[in-house]
N, C-alpha and C positions, 0 to 999 in steps of 0.2 A: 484349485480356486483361482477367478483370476484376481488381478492385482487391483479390482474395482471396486471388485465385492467388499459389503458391509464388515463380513465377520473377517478378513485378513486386517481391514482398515483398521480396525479397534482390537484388534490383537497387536500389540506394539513390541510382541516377544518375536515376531515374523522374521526370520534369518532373514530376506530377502528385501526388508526395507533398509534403504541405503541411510549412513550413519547419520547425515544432513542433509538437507533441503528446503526447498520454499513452500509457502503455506500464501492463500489467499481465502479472502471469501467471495461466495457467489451466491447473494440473496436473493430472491424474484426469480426461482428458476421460471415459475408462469408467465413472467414477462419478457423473458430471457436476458436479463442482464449478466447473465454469465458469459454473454459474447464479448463482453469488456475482458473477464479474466482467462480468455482463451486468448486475444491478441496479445493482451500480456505473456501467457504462458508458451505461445507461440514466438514472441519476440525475444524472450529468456531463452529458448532452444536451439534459436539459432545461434546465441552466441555460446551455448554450454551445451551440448546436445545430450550429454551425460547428466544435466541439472532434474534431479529429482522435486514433482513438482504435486502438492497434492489441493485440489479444492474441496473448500467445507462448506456446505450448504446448508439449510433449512434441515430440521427436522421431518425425518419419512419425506424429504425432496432429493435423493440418491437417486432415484429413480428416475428423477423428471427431466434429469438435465440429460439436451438432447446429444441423440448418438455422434453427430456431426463435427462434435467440441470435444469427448471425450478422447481420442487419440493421444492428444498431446498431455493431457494429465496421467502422474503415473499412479494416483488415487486420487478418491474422492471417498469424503466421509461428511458428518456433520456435524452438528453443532449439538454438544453434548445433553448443555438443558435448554435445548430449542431458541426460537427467536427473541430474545428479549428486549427488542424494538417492537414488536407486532402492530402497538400501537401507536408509537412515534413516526415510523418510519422511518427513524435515523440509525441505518444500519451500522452507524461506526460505534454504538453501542455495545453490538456486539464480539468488539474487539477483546473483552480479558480471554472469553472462550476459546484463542485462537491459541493457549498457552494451552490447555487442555485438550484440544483437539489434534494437536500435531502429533507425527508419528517418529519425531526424527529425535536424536538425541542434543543436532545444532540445527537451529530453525531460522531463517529470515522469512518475518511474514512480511507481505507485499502486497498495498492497496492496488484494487483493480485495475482502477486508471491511472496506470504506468507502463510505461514501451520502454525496453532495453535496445539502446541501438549500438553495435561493436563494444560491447561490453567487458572489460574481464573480469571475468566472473570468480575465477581462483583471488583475482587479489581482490573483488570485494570481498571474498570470505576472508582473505586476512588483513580486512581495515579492520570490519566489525568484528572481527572473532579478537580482537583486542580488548573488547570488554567481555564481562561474562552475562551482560545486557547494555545491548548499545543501538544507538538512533543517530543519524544526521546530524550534526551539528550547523551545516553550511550548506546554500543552495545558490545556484544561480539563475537569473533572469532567461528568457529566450532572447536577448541581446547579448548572453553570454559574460554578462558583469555582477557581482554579486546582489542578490536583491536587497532592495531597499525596505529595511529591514522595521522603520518608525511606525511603515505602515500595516505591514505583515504580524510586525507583535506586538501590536500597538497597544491591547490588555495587557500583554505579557508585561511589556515598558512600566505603563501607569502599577504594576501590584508587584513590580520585582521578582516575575514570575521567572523558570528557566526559559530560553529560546531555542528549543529543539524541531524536530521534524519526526512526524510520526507515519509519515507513508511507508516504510522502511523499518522494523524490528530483528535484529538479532537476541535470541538471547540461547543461552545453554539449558541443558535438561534440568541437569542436578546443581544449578546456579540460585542460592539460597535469595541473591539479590531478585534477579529473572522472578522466583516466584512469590519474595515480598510485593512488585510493580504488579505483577497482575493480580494477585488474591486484592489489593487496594484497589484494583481500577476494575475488580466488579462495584462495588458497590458505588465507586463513585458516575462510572458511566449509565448503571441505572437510575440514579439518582441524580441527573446532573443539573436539573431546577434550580434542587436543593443546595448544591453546590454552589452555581451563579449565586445566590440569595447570599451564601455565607460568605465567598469571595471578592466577591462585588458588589459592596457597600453604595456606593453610586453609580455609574454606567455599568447596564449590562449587557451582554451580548444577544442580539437577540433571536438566535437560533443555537442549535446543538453545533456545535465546534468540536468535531475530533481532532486537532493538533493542539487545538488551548488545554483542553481535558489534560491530553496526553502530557504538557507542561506542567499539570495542576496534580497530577497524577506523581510525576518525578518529585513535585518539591514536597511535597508529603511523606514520600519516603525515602526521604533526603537522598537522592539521589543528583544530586542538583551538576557537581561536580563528576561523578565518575561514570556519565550516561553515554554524553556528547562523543564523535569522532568524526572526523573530518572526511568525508566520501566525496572522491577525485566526481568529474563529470554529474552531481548530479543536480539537477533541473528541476527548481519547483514554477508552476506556471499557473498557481492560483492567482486570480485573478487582482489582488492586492501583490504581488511580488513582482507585475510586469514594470512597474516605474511606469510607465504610458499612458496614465491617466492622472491628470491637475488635482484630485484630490480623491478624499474618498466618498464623497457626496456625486461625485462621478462617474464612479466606476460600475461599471455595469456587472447585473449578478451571475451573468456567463460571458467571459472574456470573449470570446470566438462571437460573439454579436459584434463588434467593434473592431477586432483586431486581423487581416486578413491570412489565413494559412495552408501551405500544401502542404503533400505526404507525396513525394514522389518515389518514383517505382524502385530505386533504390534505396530506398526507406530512411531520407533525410525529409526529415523536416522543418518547411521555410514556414515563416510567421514577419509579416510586413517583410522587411527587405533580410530579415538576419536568417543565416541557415546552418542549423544542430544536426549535425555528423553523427556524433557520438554522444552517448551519455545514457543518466538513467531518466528520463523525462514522467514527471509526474504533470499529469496536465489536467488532470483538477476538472476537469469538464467534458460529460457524456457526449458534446454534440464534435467533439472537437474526433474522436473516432468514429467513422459513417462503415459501411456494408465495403467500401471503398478501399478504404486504407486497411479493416480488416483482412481481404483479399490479398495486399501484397507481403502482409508480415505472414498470410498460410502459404502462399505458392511458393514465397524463399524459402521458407522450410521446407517444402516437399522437394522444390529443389537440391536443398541439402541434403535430404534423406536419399534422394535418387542418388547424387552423388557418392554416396557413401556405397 
């Protein structure tokens, strides 16, 4: 059987799935938005080429995701009780199911739009494997200074919410904490109306937020204190974290309108005059990865592979 197939995926007794690894999702395989979590998984390989890597997709969509992206994944599976956004369309909904769909015993799941650039990858396993579920605590600007944090958690602020970062999940198998967080963050993720209505008495936000959830999520299972760790190089570039715009009635709802950026063939990326070497870059923004810069985080790896 190969390593693809359905029935090894969901066999998690598999001698031959490695003890930990990364987990993403890739929803629209029709549309192919899986090419976001191939540059990712692409740009994790170069720096760990031994990083076991699996994507979980749509229900009966195993099939669909194309040939050309599969290489670099060492499974793909799905989403256990199918899409339960179908009708939102806010695929960060579907986050508790990524605790049940993993195959590994230590898991970091990893949002799509993130690029690993010289990584090391052994010591993020032992920031995060410091808790037995743990997230970001700290991010920094693409000016490389910590984000300006008033406006980033600005709900968070107003309701005494935690100030974490959910691009990034570690947690363990048999971690009672790990699966108090996600058995809570079904129901609150499909329900997260209902939630704003309870949480937020006066301003509300007014779209699905998967990092505010993810905050809303921890202080519920009090996990408020023992979540957070401190991850060296990583880069949030959501569009409230740049400091680069006078307020928030200004800021535009995809940073890369306004802000100018390359990806050059050495796989730094410049953004107005500042340039990110290294780190784990979450960049928050589809337009900001093109056919383009896909292209140089595949050919380094084959590169590498050739190498080897």
């Amino acid at each position: 059987m190969s390593k693809t197939s359905e029935s090894v995926l969901h066999d998690h007794d598999d001698e031959d799935i490695a003890n930990r690894g990364f987990v993403t999702l890739g929803i629209d395989t029709d549309e192919d938005k899986v090419r976001y979590c191939y540059a990712m998984a692409c740009s994790l390989k170069i720096c760990d080429p031994t990083a076991s890597i699996t994507l979980i997709v749509d229900k009966d969509q195993s099939d669909n995701v194309p040939k050309k992206y599969q290489h670099v994944f060492d499974y793909i599976t799905e989403l256990p009780y199918g899409n339960s956004a179908y009708k939102d369309g806010f695929h960060g909904m579907n986050l508790w199911q990524v605790y049940y769909a993993s195959p590994y015993q230590e898991t970091i799941y990893v949002d799509y739009d993130t690029l690993f650039l010289d990584v090391d990858i052994n010591n993020l396993w032992d920031t995060m494997g410091m808790r037995d579920i743990s997230v970001p605590r700290n991010a920094r600007s693409y000016r490389d200074f910590p984000i300006p944090t008033m406006q980033r958690f600005a709900f968070e602020r107003q309701y005494n919410l935690p100030e974490n970062f959910y691009n990034m999940i570690y947690w363990q198998k048999d971690s009672v904490a790990a699966a108090e967080w996600f058995k809570m963050a079904d129901p609150i993720l499909q329900n997260w109306r209902d939630v704003y209505r309870h949480q937020f008495p006066d301003k509300k936000p007014a779209h699905f937020e998967k990092n505010l959830i993810g905050n809303i999520i921890t202080l519920y299972v009090d996990l408020i204190d023992e979540i957070g760790v401190t991850v060296e190089n990583h880069y949030d570039l959501h569009t409230l974290s740049h400091g680069a715009f006078s307020s928030i009635e200004d800021t535009p709802e995809r940073w890369t309108e306004q802000l100018n950026y390359w990806v050059s063939d050495s796989r730094k990326i410049q953004i107005e005059n500042s340039i990110i070497s290294s780190g784990i870059i979450h960049y928050s923004d589809e337009n900001f990865v093109t056919d383009e810069v896909i292209d140089v985080f595949r050919t380094e790896l084959a590169n590498r592979i050739q190498e080897r």
